[in-house]
C-alpha positions in Angstrom: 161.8 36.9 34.1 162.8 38.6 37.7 162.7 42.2 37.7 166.0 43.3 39.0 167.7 42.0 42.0 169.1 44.3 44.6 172.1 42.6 45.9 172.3 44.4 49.2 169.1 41.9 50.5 170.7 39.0 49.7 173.9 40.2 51.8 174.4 38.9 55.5 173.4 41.4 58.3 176.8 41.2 60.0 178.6 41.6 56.4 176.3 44.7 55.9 177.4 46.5 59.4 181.1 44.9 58.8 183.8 48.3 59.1 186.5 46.5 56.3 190.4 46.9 57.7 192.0 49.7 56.8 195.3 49.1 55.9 198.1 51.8 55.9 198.7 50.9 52.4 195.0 51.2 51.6 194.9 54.7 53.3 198.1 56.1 51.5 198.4 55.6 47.5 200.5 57.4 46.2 204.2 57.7 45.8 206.6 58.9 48.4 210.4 58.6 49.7 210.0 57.7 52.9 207.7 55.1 54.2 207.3 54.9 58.0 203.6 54.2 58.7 203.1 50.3 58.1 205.3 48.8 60.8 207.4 47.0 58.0 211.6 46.0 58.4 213.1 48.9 56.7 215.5 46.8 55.5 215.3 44.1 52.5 214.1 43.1 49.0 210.7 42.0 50.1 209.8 44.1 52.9 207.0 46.1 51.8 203.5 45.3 51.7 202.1 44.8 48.6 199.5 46.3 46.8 196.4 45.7 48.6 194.4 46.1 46.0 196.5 44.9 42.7 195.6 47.9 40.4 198.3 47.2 37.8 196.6 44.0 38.0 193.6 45.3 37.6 194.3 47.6 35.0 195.8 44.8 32.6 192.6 42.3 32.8 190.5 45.2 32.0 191.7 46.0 29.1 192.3 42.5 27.9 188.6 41.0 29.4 186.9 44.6 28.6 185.7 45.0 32.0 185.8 47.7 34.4 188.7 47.6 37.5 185.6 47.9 39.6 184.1 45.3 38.3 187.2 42.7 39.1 188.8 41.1 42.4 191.6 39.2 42.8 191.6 36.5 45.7 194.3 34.2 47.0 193.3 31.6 44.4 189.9 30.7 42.9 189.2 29.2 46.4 189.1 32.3 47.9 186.6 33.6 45.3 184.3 30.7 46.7 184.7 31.1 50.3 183.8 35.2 50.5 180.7 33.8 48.8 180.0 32.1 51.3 180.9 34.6 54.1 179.0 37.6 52.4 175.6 35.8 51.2 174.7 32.7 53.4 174.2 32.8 57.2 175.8 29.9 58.5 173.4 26.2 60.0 170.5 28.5 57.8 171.5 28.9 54.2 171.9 26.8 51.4 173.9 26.5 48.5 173.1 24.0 45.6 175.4 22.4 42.9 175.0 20.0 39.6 176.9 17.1 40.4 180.0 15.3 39.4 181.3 19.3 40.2 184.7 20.6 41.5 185.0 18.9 45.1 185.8 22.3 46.7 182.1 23.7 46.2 181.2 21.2 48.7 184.5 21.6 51.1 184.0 25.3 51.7 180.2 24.7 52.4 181.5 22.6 54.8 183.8 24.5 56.4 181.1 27.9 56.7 178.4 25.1 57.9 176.0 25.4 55.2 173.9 22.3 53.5 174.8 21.7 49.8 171.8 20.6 47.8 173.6 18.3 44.4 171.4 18.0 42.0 172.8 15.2 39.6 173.9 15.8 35.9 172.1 14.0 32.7 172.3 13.3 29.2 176.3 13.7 29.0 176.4 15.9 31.9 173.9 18.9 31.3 171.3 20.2 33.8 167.8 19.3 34.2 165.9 22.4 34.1 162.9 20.0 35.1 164.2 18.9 38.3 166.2 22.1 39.4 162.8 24.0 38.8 161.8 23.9 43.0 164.8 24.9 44.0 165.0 28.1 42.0 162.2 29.3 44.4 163.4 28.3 47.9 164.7 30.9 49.9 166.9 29.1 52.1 169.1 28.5 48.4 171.6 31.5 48.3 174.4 30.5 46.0 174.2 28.2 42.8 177.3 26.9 41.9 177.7 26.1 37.5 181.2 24.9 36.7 181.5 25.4 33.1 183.8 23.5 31.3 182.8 21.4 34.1 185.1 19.3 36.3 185.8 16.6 36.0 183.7 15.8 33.4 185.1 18.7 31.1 182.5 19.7 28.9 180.6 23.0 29.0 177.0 23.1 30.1 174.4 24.3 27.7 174.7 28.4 27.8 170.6 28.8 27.0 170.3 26.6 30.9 172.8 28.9 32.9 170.9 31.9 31.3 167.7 30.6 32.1 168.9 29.9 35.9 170.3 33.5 36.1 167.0 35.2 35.0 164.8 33.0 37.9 166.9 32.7 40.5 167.0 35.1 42.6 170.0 34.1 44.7 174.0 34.8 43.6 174.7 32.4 40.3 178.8 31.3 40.5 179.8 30.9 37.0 183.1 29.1 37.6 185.5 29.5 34.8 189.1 27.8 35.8 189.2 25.6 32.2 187.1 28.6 29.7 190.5 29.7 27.6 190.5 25.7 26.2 186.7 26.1 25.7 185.3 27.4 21.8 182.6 28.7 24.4 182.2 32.7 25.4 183.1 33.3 28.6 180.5 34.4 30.7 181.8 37.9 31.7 180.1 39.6 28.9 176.7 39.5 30.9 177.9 40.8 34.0 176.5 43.9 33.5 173.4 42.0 32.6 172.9 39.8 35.6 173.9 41.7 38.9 173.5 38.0 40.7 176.1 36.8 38.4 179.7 36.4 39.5 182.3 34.7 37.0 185.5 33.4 38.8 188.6 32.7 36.3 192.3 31.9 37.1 195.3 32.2 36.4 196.2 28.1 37.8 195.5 26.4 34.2 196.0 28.4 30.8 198.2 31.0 32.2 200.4 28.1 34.1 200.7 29.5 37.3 199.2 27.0 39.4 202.0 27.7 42.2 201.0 31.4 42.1 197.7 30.9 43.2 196.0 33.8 42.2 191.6 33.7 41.1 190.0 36.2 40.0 186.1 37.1 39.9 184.2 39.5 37.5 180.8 40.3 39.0 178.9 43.8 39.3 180.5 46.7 41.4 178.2 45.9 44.0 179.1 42.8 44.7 183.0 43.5 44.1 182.6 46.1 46.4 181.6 43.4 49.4 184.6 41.2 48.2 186.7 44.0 48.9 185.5 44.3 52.3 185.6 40.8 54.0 189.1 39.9 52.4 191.9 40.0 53.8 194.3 44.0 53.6 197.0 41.7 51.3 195.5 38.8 49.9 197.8 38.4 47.4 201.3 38.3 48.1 204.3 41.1 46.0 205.9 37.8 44.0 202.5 36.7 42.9 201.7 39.9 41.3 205.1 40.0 40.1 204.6 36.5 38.6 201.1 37.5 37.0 202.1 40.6 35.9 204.9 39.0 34.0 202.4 36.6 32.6 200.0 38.8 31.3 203.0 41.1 29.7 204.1 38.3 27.9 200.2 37.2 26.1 201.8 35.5 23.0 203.7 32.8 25.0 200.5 32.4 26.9 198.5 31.6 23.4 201.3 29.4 21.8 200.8 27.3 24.9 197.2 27.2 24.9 197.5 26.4 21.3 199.8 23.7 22.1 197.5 22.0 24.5 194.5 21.5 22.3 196.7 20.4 19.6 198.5 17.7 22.0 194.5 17.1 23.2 193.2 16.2 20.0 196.2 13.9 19.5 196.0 12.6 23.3 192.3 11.8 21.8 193.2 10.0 18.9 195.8 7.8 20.7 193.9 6.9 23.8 190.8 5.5 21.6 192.9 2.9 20.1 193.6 1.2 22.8 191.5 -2.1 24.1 191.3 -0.7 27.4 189.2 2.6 26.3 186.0 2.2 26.2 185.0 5.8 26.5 186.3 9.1 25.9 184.0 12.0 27.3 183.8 15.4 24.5 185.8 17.9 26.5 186.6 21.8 26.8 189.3 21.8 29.1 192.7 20.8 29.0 191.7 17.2 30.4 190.0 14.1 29.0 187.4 12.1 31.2 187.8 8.4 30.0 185.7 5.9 31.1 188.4 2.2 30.9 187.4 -1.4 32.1 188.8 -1.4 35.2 189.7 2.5 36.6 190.8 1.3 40.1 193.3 -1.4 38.6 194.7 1.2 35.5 194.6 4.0 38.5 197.4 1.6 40.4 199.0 0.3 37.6 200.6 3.9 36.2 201.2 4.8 39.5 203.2 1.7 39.8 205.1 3.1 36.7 205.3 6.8 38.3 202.6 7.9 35.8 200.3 9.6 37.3 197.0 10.5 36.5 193.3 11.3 38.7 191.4 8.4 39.5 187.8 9.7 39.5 185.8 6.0 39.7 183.7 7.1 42.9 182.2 10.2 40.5 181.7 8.5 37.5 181.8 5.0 37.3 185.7 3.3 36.1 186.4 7.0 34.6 189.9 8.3 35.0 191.2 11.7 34.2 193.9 12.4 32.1 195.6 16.1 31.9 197.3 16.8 28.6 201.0 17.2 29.2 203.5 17.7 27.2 204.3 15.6 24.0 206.4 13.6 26.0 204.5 13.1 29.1 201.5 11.6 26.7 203.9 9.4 24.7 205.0 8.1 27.9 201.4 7.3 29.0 200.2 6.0 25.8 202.9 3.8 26.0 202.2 3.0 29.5 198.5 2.1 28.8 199.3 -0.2 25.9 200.9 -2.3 28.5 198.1 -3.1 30.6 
C-alpha cells in the first residue's frame, strides 16, 4: 500500500509559481450599497458579476453530500473538471494520462487538446478492468492521471469498487473517479473516501439526474489540497449568475429531483423488458445509468432507420460492435421507439 502521497509533487512547476486572478468580487465579500470597483454597467437585471466562488452553492452540496465547502469546486460543466486536470498535473508533449476503454470520448479530447498521450487500456469480462494488465502502468512515472468512469459510458455499468480501490492505494498519480450517471447507480458514490485517498478526485453533475444539461454546471469533490489548485487555474467567474440561479433552484426543490430519478429507473426497467422482445435485440448490456447499451443485428442500418423516423438515438457500433445506446425518456418517447423498432 503507498504511504501517503503529497499532492504538491505531482503539481506542474508553472501551476505551483501560478499568482491565481484576483477578481474584485473575490477581494470584496461582503454586503454593501454601492458597488463601483468591478467595471460592471450600473445599469440592468444581469449586470453583476457573479459569485466567483458559488458559496450558496457550496454550502447546499455540503450538507446534502456531507462534504466540506473546501473540499468541493464547481466548473463550467464536468468538462471543465477534466481539463484543470490536465493543466494542474501533466506537463504537456511529457505526461501521460491512461483510460479503460469504451470510456466517455472527452477523456481522450481534452488530452488532445493539452498534448498529452492517452494510454487505453481495453475493458473485459462485461466491461471491468484487468488489474493484470494495468499492473505496469501503475508504476510509470510518465502516467499522471487515471481516468475510471463509473457507471461507465457508454457501456453503463459500474466497475468493480474492490479494482478502483486497489488502483487508488498503488497509484501514485491523481485517480479521476467520474461520476455523471452515480444517482441511477444502487452503487456508493465514491466521495466518502475522499478524505481517504488525497489522489482521489470525484467529478459529479448536475447534466443527468438533476436535468440541467443546458446549465452546464460539474462539480468535483477531492481533498482541500487539490481543490485549492482548482481554484487557482480557473477562470474569476466560471459559472455564470442564471446557472447558479438554475442550480440553486434545483437543489431547493430535492423531492422533484427524486420523483424524477424514480421515474427513470422505473421507465428503465420497462424500456428493458420491451426492448428484449423484439427479434432485432440480441443483447441488452446490465446498466446503472439512465441508458441501456444494446447490442441489435445490424446497428448502422437500425441507427438510420429511426433517424429516418425522427427517433433518435446514439449509434455507438465503432466502440462496441452493432451496439446502440438508448436514453430512457419519457413514457412516451419509449412507446414511440418500441413501436419504431418493431417495424424494422
Amino acid at each position: 500500500m503507498n504511504q501517503k502521497i503529497n499532492i504538491n509533487n505531482l503539481v506542474r512547476a508553472n501551476i505551483k509559481a501560478l499568482k491565481p486572478y484576483s477578481s474584485a468580487r473575490d477581494e470584496f465579500k461582503g454586503t454593501a450599497d454601492v458597488f463601483l470597483d468591478a467595471n460592471e454597467n450600473p445599469f440592468g437585471d444581469l449586470n453583476r458579476y457573479p459569485d466567483p466562488q458559488q458559496k450558496e452553492i457550496k454550502d447546499k452540496l455540503s450538507a446534502i453530500k456531507k462534504v466540506a465547502t473546501d473540499q468541493i469546486f464547481i466548473g463550467n460543466g464536468s468538462d471543465e473538471v477534466i481539463d484543470l486536470a490536465f493543466r494542474i498535473f501533466c506537463e504537456p508533449g511529457k505526461d501521460k494520462v491512461l483510460t479503460f476503454t469504451p470510456t466517455y470520448g472527452m477523456y481522450n479530447v481534452s488530452a488532445n487538446i493539452n498534448n498529452i498521450e492517452v494510454i487505453e487500456q481495453p475493458l473485459i469480462n462485461d466491461f471491468q478492468i484487468n488489474l493484470n494488465q494495468l499492473q505496469p502502468y501503475l508504476d510509470f512515472e510518465d502516467v499522471k492521471i487515471i481516468f475510471i468512469c463509473s457507471p461507465n459510458n457508454p457501456t453503463g455499468n459500474s466497475l468493480n469498487p474492490d479494482d478502483i480501490e486497489y488502483i487508488l492505494e498503488n497509484f501514485n498519480g491523481i485517480v479521476i473517479v467520474d461520476e455523471a450517471y452515480i444517482d441511477f447507480s444502487a452503487q456508493a458514490s465514491f466521495i466518502k473516501n475522499i478524505d481517504k485517498y488525497d489522489n482521489l478526485i470525484v467529478s459529479q453533475t448536475f447534466s443527468k439526474a438533476w436535468g440541467l444539461a443546458g446549465v452546464r454546471v460539474g462539480v468535483a469533490y477531492a481533498s482541500q489540497s487539490i481543490i485549492t489548485l482548482y481554484n487557482r487555474v480557473k477562470p474569476p467567474y466560471n459559472v455564470s449568475t442564471l446557472n447558479q440561479e438554475a442550480v440553486l433552484k434545483s437543489l431547493n426543490n430535492l423531492e422533484e429531483v427524486t420523483q424524477n430519478i424514480e421515474t427513470i429507473l422505473e421507465e428503465r426497467t420497462k424500456l428493458k423488458e420491451a426492448l428484449s422482445k423484439l427479434e432485432i435485440v440480441k443483447k441488452i448490456y446490465p446498466t446503472d445509468a439512465n441508458f441501456l447499451l444494446v447490442e441489435v443485428e445490424d446497428a448502422n442500418k437500425t441507427y438510420q432507420y429511426l433517424i429516418e423516423q425522427k427517433v433518435i438515438i446514439r449509434n455507438r457500433n465503432t466502440q462496441v460492435k452493432n451496439c446502440i445506446r438508448i436514453t430512457v425518456g419519457t413514457p412516451e418517447e419509449n412507446n414511440t421507439l418500441i413501436e419504431t423498432l418493431k417495424l424494422v
